[in-house]
C-alpha positions as CSV (number, residue, x, y, z in Angstrom):
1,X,14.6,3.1,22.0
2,X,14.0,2.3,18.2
3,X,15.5,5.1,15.6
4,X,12.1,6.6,14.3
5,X,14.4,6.5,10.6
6,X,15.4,2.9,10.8
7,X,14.2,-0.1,8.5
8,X,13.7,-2.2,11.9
9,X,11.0,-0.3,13.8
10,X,8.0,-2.8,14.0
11,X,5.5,0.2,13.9
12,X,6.9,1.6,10.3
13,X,6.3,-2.2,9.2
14,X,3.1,-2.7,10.6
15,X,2.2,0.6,9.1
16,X,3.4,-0.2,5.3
17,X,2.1,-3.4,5.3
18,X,-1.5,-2.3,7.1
19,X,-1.8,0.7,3.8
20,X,-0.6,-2.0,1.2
21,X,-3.2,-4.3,2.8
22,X,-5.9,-1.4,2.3
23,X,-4.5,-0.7,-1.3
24,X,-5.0,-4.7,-2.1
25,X,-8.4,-4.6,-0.7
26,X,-9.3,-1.5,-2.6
27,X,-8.5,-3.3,-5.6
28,X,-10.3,-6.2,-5.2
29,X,-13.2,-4.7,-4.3
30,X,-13.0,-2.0,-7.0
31,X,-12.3,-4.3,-9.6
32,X,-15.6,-6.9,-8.1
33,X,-17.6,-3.6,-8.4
34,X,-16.5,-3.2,-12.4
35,X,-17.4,-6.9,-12.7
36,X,-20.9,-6.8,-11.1
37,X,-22.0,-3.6,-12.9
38,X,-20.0,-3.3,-16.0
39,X,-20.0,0.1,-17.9
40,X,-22.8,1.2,-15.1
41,X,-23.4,4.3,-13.7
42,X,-23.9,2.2,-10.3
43,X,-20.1,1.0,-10.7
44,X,-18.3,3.9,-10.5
45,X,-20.5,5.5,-7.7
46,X,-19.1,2.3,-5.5
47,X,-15.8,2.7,-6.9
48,X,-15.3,6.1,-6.1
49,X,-17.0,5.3,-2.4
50,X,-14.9,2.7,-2.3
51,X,-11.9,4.8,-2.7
52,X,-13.2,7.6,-0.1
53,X,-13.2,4.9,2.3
54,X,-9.3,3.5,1.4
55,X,-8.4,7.4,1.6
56,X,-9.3,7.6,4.7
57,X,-8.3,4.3,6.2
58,X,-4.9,5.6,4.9
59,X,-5.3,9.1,7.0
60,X,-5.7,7.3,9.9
61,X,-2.3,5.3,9.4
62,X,-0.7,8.5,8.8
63,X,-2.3,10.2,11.8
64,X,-1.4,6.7,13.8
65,X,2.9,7.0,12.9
66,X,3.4,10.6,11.4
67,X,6.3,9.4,9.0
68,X,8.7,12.1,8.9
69,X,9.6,11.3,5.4
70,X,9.1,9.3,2.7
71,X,12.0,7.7,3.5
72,X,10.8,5.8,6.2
73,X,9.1,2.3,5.7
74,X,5.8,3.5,6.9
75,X,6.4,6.6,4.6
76,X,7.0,5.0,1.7
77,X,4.0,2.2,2.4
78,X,1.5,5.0,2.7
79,X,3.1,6.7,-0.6
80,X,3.0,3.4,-3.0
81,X,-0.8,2.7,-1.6
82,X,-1.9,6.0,-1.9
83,X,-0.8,6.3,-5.9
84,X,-2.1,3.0,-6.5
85,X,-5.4,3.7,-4.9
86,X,-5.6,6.6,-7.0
87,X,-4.4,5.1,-10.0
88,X,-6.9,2.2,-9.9
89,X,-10.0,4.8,-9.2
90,X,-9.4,6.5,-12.6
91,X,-11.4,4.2,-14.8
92,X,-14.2,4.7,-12.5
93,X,-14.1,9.0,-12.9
94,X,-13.5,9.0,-16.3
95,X,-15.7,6.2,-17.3
């Protein structure tokens, strides 16, 4: 039986990578949105859809493994793509 704390568990790396995957493809498609529609109402309102959708995608991760900590690797996966999910929707709120 695998330690649910060590760096070798194949579900804490599946985890991390699967949320970084999400983060990546909120970016991309974030970042397309600002491109079609620059400085446009209808380019935010994607952007912040688009982030409601990575939010959850990211819940059901969490809900899948349950990290105990941050500590973990799915922990810490889940933490880096949640902060840069949020952090790449803010030009989208306040612009």
């Amino acid at each position: 039986m695998e330690d649910s704390n060590s760096f070798i568990n194949r579900n804490d790396w599946f985890t991390a990578v699967a949320a970084l995957t999400v983060w990546f493809a909120h970016f991309m498609l974030v970042w397309s949105a600002s491109i079609i529609w620059p400085g446009q109402a209808t380019g935010n309102i994607v952007a912040v859809l688009l982030t409601l959708v990575a939010y959850a995608l990211l819940f059901v991760l969490w809900r899948r493994v349950r990290p105990v900590s941050v500590q973990s690797v799915a922990g810490l996966g889940l933490a880096i793509a949640t902060m840069a999910i949020s952090f790449s929707c803010v030009p989208a709120l306040i612009g």
